[in-house]
C-alpha positions as CSV (number, residue, x, y, z in Angstrom):
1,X,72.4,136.5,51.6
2,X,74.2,137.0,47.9
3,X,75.5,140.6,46.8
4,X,73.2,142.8,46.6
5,X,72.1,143.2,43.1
6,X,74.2,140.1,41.8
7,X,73.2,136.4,41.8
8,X,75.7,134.3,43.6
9,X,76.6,130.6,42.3
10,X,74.1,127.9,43.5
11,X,75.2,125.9,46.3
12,X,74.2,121.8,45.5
13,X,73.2,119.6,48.2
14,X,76.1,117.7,48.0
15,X,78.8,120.8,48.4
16,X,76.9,121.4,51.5
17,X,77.4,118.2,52.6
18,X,80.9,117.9,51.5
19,X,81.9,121.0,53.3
20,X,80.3,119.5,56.8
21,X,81.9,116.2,55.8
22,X,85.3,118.3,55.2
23,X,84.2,120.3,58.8
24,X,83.7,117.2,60.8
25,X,86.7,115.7,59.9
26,X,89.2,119.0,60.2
27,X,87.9,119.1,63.8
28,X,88.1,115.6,64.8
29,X,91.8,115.8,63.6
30,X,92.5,118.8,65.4
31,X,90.6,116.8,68.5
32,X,93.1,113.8,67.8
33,X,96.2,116.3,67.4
34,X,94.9,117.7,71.3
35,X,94.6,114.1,72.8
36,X,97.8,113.1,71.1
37,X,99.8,116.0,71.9
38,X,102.1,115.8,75.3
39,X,101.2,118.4,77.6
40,X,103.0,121.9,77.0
41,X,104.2,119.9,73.7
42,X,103.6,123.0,71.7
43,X,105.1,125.9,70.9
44,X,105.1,128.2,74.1
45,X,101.9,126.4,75.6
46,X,103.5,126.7,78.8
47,X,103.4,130.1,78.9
48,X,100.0,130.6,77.2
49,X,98.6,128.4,79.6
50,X,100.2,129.7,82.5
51,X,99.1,133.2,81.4
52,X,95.4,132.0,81.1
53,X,95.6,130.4,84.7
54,X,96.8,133.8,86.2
55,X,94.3,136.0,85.5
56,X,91.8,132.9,86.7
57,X,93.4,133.6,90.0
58,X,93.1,137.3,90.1
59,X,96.4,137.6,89.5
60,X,96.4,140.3,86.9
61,X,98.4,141.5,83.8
62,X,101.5,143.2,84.4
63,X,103.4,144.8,82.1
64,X,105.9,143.0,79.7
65,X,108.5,141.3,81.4
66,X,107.5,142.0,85.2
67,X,105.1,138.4,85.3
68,X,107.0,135.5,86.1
69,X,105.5,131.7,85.6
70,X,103.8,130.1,88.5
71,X,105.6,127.7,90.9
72,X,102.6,125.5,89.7
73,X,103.7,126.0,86.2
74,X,107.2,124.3,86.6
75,X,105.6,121.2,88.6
76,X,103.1,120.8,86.1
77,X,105.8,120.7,83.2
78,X,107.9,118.2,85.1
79,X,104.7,115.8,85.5
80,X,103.9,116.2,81.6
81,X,106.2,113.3,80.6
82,X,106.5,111.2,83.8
83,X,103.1,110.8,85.6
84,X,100.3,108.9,83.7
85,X,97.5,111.5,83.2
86,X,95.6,109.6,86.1
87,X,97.7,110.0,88.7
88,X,98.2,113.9,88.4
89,X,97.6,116.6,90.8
90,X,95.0,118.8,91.2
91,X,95.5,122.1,90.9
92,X,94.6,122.9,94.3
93,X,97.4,120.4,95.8
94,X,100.0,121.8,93.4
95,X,99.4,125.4,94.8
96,X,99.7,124.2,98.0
97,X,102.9,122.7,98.2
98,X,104.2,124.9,95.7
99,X,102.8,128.7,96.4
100,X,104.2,132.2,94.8
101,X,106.3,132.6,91.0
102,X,109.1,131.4,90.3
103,X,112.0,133.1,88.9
104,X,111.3,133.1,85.4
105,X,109.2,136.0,83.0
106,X,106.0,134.9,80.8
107,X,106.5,136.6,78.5
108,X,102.7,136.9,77.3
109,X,101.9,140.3,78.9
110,X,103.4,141.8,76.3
111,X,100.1,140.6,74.3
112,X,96.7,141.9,75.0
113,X,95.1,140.4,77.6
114,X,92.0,139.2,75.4
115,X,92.5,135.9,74.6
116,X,93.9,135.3,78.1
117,X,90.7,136.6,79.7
118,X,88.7,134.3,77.3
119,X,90.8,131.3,78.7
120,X,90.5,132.2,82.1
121,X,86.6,132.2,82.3
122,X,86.7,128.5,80.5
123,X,88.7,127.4,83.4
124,X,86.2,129.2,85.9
125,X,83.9,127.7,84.4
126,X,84.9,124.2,84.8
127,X,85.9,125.0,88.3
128,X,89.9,124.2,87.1
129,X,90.9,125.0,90.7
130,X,89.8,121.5,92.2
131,X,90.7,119.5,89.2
132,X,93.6,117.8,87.6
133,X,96.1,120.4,86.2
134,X,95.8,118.8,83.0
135,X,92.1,119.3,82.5
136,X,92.4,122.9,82.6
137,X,95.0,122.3,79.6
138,X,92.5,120.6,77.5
139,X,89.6,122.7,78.2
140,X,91.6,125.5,76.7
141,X,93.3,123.3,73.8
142,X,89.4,122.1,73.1
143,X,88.5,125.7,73.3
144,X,90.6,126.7,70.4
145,X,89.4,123.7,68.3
146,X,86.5,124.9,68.4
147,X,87.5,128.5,67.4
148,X,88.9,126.7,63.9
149,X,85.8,124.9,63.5
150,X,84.9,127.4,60.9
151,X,88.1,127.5,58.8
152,X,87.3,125.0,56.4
153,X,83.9,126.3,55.2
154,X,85.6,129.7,55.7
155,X,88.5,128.7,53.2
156,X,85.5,126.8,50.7
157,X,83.5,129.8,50.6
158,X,86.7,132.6,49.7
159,X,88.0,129.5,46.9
160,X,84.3,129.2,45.4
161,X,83.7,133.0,45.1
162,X,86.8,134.0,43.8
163,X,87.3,131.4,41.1
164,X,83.5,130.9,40.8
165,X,84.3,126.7,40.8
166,X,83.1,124.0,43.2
167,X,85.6,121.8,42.4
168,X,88.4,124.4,43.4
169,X,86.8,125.2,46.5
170,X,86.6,121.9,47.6
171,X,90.3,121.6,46.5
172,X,90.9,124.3,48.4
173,X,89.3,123.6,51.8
174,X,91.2,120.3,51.5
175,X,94.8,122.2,51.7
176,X,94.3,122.7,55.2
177,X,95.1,118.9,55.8
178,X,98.4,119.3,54.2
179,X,99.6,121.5,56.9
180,X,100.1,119.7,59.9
181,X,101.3,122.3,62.1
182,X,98.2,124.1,61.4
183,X,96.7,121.0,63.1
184,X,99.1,121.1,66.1
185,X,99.0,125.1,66.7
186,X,95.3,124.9,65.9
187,X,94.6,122.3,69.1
188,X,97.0,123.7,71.4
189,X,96.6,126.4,74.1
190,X,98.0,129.1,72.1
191,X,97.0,133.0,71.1
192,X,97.2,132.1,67.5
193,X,94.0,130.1,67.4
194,X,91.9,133.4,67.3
195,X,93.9,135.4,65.3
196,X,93.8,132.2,62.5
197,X,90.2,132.5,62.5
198,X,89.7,136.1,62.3
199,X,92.8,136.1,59.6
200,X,90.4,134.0,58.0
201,X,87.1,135.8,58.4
202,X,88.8,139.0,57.1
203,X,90.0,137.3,53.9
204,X,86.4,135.9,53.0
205,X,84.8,139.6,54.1
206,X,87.9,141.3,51.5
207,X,87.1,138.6,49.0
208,X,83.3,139.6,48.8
209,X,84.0,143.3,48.4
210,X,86.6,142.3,45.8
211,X,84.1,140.0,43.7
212,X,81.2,142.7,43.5
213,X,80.2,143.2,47.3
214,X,80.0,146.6,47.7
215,X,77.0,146.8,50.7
216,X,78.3,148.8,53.3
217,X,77.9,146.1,55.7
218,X,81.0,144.4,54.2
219,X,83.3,147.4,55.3
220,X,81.3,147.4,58.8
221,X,82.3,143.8,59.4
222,X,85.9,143.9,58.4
223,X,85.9,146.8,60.4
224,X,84.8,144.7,63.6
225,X,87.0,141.8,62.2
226,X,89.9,144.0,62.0
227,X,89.6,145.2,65.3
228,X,89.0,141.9,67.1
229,X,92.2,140.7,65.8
230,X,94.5,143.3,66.5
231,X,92.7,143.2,69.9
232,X,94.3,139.7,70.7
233,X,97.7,140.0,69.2
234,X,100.1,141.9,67.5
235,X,100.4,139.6,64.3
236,X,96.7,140.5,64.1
237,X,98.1,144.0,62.9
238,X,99.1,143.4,58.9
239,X,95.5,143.3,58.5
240,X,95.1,146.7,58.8
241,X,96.5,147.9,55.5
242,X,95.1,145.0,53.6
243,X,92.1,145.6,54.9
244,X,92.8,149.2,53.2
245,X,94.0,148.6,50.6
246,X,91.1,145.7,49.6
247,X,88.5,148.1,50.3
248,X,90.3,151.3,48.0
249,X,90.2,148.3,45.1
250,X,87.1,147.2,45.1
251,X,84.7,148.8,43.1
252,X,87.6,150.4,40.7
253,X,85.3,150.9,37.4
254,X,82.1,150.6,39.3
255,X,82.2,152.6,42.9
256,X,83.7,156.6,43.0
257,X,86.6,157.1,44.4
258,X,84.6,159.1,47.2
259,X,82.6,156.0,47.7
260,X,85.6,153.9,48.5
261,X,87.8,156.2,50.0
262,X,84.0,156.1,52.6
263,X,84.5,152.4,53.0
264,X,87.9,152.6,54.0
265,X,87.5,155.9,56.4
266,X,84.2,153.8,57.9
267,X,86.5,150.6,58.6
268,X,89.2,152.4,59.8
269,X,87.0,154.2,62.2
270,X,85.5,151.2,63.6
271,X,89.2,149.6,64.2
272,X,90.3,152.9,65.8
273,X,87.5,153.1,68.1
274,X,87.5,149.1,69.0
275,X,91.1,147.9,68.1
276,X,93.6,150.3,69.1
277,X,93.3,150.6,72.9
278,X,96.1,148.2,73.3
279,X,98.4,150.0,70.9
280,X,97.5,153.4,72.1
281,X,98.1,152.2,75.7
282,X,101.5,150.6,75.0
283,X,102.6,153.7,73.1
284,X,101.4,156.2,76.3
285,X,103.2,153.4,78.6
286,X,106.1,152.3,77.2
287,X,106.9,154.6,73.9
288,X,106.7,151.8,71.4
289,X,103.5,149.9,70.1
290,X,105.1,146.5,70.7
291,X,107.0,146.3,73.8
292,X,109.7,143.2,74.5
293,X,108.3,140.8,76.6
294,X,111.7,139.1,77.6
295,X,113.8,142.4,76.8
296,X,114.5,142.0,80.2
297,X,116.6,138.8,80.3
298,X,117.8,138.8,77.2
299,X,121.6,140.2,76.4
300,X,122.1,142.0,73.8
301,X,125.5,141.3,71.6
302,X,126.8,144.0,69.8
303,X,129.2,142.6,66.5
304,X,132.4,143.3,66.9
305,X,134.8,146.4,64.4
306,X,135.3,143.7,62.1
307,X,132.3,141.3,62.3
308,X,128.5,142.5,61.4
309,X,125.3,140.6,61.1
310,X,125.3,138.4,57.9
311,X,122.3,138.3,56.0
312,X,123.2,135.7,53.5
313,X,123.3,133.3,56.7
314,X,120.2,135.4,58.2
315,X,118.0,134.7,55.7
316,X,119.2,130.7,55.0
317,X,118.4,130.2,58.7
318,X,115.3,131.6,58.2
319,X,114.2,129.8,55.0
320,X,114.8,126.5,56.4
321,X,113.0,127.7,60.1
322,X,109.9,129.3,58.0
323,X,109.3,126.3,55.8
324,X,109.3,123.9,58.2
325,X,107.7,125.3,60.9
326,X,105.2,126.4,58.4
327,X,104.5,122.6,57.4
328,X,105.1,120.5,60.2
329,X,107.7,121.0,63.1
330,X,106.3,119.7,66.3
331,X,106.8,119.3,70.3
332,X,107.9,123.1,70.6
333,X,109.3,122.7,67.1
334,X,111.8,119.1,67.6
335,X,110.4,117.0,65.4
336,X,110.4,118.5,62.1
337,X,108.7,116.7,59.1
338,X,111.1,115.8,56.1
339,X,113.3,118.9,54.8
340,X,112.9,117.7,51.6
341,X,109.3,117.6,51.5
342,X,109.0,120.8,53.2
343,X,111.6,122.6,50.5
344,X,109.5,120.6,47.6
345,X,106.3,122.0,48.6
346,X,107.4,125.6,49.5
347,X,109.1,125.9,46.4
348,X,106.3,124.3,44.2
349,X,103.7,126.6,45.6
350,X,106.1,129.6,45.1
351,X,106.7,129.3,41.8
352,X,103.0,128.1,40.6
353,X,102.5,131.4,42.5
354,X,105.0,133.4,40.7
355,X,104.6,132.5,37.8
356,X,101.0,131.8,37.1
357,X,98.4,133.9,39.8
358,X,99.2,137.1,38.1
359,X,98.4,136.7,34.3
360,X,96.0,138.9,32.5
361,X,92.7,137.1,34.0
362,X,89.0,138.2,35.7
363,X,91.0,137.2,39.1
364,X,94.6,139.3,39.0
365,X,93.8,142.3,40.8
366,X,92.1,139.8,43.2
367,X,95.0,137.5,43.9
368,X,97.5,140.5,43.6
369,X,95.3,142.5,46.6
370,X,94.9,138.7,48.4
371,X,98.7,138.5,48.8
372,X,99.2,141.7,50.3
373,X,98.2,140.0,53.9
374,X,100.5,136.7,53.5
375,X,103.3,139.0,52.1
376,X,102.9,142.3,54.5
377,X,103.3,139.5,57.6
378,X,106.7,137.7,56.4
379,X,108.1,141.3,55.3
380,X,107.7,142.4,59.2
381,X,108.8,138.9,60.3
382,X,112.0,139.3,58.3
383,X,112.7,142.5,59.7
384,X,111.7,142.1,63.1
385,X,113.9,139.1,63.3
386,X,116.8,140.7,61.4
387,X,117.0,143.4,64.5
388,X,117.1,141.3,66.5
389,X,120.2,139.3,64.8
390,X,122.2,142.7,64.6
391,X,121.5,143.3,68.4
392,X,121.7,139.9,69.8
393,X,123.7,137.8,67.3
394,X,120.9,135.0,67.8
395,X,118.7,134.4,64.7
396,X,115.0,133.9,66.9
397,X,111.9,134.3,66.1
398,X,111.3,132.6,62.4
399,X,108.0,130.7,63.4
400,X,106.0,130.0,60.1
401,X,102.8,129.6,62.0
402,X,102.3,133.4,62.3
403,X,102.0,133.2,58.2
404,X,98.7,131.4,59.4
405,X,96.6,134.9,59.5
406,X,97.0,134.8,55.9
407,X,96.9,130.9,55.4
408,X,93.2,131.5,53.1
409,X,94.2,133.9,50.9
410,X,97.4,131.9,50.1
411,X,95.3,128.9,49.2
412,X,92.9,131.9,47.3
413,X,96.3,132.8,45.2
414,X,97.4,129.4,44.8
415,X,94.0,128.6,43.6
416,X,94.2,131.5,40.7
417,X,97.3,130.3,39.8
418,X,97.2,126.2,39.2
419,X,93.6,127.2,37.4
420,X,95.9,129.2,35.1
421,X,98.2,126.7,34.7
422,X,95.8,123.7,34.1
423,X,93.5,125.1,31.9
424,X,91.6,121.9,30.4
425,X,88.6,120.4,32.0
426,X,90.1,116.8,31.5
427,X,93.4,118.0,33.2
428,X,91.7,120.3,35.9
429,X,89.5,117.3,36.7
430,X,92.8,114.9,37.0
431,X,94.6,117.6,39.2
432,X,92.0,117.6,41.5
433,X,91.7,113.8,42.1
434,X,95.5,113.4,42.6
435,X,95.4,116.9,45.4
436,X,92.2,114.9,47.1
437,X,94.5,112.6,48.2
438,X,97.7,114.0,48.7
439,X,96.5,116.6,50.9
440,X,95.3,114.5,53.3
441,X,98.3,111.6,53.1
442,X,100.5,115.0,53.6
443,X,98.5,115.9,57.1
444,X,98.8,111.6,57.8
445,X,102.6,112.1,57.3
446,X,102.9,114.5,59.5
447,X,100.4,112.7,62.6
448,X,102.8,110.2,62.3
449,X,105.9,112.1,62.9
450,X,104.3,113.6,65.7
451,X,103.8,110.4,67.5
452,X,107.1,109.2,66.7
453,X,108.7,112.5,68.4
454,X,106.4,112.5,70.9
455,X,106.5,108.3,72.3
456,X,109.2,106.3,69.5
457,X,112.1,108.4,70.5
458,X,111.8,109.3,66.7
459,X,112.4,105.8,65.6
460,X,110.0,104.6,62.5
461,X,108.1,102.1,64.5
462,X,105.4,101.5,66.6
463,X,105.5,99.7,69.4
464,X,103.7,98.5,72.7
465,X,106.2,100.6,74.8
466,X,105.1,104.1,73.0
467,X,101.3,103.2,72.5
468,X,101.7,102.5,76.4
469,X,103.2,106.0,77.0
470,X,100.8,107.0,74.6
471,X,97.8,106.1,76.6
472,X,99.3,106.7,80.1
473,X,100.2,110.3,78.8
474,X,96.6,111.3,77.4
475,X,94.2,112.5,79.0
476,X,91.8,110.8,77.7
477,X,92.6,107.4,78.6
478,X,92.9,104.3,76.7
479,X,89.0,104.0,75.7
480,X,88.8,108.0,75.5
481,X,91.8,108.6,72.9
482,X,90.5,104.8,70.9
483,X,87.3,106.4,70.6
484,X,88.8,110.0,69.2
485,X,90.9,108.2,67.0
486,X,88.1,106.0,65.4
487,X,86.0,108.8,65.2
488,X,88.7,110.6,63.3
489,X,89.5,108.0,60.8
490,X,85.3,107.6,60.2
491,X,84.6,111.4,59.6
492,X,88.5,111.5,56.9
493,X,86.8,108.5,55.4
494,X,83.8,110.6,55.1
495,X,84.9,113.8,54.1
496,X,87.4,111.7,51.2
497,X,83.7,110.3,49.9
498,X,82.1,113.3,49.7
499,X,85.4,115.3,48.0
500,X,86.0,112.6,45.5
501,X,82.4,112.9,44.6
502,X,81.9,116.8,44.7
503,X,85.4,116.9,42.5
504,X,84.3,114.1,40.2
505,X,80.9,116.0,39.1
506,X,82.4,119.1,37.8
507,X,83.1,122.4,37.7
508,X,81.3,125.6,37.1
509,X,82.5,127.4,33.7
510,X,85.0,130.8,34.9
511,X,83.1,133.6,33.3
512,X,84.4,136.3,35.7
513,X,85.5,136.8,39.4
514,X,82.5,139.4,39.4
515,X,78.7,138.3,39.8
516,X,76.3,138.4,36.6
517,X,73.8,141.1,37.4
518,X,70.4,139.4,38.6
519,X,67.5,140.9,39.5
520,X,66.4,138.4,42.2
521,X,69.4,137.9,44.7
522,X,69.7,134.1,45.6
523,X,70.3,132.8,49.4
524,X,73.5,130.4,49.7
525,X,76.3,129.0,51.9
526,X,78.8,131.5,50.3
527,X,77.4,134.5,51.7
């Protein structure tokens, strides 16, 4: 339903069928990325998986540090890479010959136990226990693709309403493809995958109240959203003050200040009540809100009289870990996309950011309040990582997929900001053709390096010998993985078609980020 007492932008036929072309293709990649991905390829997958099976088998959640990884786990591991996906055991024959833990911490207790829970009736479900180890793994990576089914329609719908053009939307939905480790994280067995979509969910739900939203509703559902995701994971936590801090902005000139100090209190409430029993348990528990899941067996280093923690070094390290593990850095972060074209894009979208998303437009306070996610998350990041430099001497911990909670309103506040820069119809129009493409030969650049890590030893080739590993590897099969990948390269074709043609046909003029006032409120795919 549009905003109450506004009249939302018409959705065309063909942006609706753009944005299913543009859904139908992001999943089938992220499919392609789960079928092409070695198993336990991904960052801590291992452990998230391991974590999952636990709690199938009654085992319980411990507290951080005191869980160590199934025998299972380490036989599984070993089989990944050296027995064809046929010839694997079943998870009952594994457990048998190899009962009890072994000597090594998960450290995924120190995370709610929410997602894990989730996992653990999928693999009940499918009655994991008498099937290959391996088809537990891709019921759970299959799971989380289709938890990010709704990102790119998510990401279409906060573009369109906050610059008020198709075009841009389209545009923006598309930027997902040029992040290839979103593809990897996004099909892997990995706690992120819910706190992505919820990230994203929250940034439409801000967006609406910041573009003329004000039903109460809006500060009832970010308050559920809110508390789902800091339910799942401690990254889910940033939200919380952009969540506040959207809601005491929108409405400035319109709503009291009583009014949206209510909003805020009403949210807040509802995360208290629903979100903080993890937080509130750790604190009674352990004393801290976050405890160390591998404190345990990790050694702390203190710096010498004359040596200290450099943070010229620190934060070099952690430029060159962020960007690329942001873009594309894959099999537990070995095979990392070009440098170069990681630096170029980082530093391109920094300083269109920079220097164009805040100028005197209808959108500023909306991209300023959008960035206070993306930037709240790398602040604690930095400083989270930096502690644990001074203590341990070991820079850990840069992973630029937790920036993914606030992957939409980046592409929101990249958006503002190349509209302010290209401010001709003619040039906007040319822009646009040139990202449709180079979004998606990005996200082909980095498939590509993938497989190269994962079966060419890295070489630029492909040959019979890694397409063979390929196919012995997947668990799909030969047909299986043919099929994936031909459905793939159908629904990109697709989704390229409909873009070209959505992009092609225009524009709607930028009056305001607010909603003319309309009498007769207007049903649409925005709302």
């Amino acid at each position: 339903m549009a905003t109450e007492g506004t009249a939302a932008l018409p959705v065309s036929r063909g942006e609706r069928r753009t944005v299913v072309a543009l859904t139908a293709a992001f999943a089938l990649l992220l499919t392609l990325w789960a079928f092409l991905t070695p198993m336990f390829a991904a960052p801590d997958e291992a452990a998230h998986f391991d974590a999952a099976e636990q709690l199938a088998l009654g085992k319980g959640w411990p507290a951080p540090g005191d869980m160590d990884l199934l025998a299972t786990t380490y036989v599984e591991q070993g089989q990944s890479t050296t027995v064809a996906a046929a010839n694997r055991d079943t998870v009952a024959q594994l457990t048998a010959e190899n009962p009890g833990n072994h000597d090594f911490v998960n450290q995924m207790t120190q995370h709610p136990p929410t997602y894990y829970g989730v996992g653990a009736l999928v693999l009940k479900g499918i009655g994991f226990f008498h099937l290959r180890w391996d088809v537990g793994v891709m019921a759970l990576r299959l799971m989380d693709v289709v938890l990010l089914l709704p990102l790119p329609a998510l990401t279409w719908a906060t573009v369109r309403r906050v610059t008020r053009s198709p075009r841009t939307a389209v545009v923006g939905a598309l930027a997902l493809f040029a992040v290839p480790q979103l593809a990897q994280i996004g099909s892997s067995v990995t706690n992120d995958a819910p706190v992505i979509l919820l990230g994203a969910v929250i940034s439409w739900l801000a967006a609406r109240a910041l573009t003329g939203d004000h039903r109460w509703r809006i500060a009832v559902w970010l308050g559920v959203a809110v508390a789902a995701v800091c339910s799942v994971k401690g990254t889910g936590l940033p939200t919380v003050p952009f969540v506040a801090v959207a809601l005491l902005v929108a409405g400035h000139g319109t709503l009291s200040w009583g009014a949206r100090i209510g909003r805020t209190a009403v949210a807040g409430a509802i995360v208290a009540a629903l979100g903080s029993w993890w937080w509130i348990r750790n604190l009674v528990l352990f004393g801290t809100l976050q405890p160390d899941g591998v404190s345990s067996v990790r050694q702390d280093k203190p710096w010498g009289r004359e040596t200290s923690a450099n943070f010229g070094e620190f934060m070099n390290v952690e430029w060159d870990r962020l960007t690329s593990s942001f873009w594309g850095q894959f099999g537990a972060l070995r095979y990392p996309m070009s440098q170069i074209l990681t630096d170029s894009l980082t530093v391109v979208a920094l300083a269109v950011i920079v220097g164009w998303a805040f100028r005197r437009t209808a959108n500023r306070t909306t991209a300023i309040v959008m960035l206070v996610l993306p930037a709240i998350t790398l602040v604690i990041q930095l400083q989270n990582n930096f502690a644990s430099y001074d203590d341990t001497q070991l820079i850990a911990g840069a992973q630029g997929r937790y920036l993914f909670i606030g992957l939409v309103p980046l592409v929101v506040v990249s958006a503002v900001a190349w509209r302010n820069l290209v401010t001709s119809a003619p040039e906007r129009a040319r822009l646009a053709r040139i990202l449709t493409w180079t979004f998606p030969i990005v996200g082909l650049y980095g498939l590509t390096v993938a497989y190269r890590g994962f079966y060419e030893n890295t070489h630029l080739q492909v040959t019979v010998a890694g397409l063979g590993r390929l196919v012995n590897l997947t668990s799909a099969g030969r047909s299986g993985f043919a099929v994936v990948l031909l459905l793939a390269v159908a629904a990109g074709v697709w989704a390229l078609v409909e873009a070209r043609r959505t992009t092609a046909s225009g524009s709607a003029p930028l009056h305001s980020s607010i909603d003319p006032p309309s009498p007769t409120p207007k049903r649409n795919l925005t709302s």
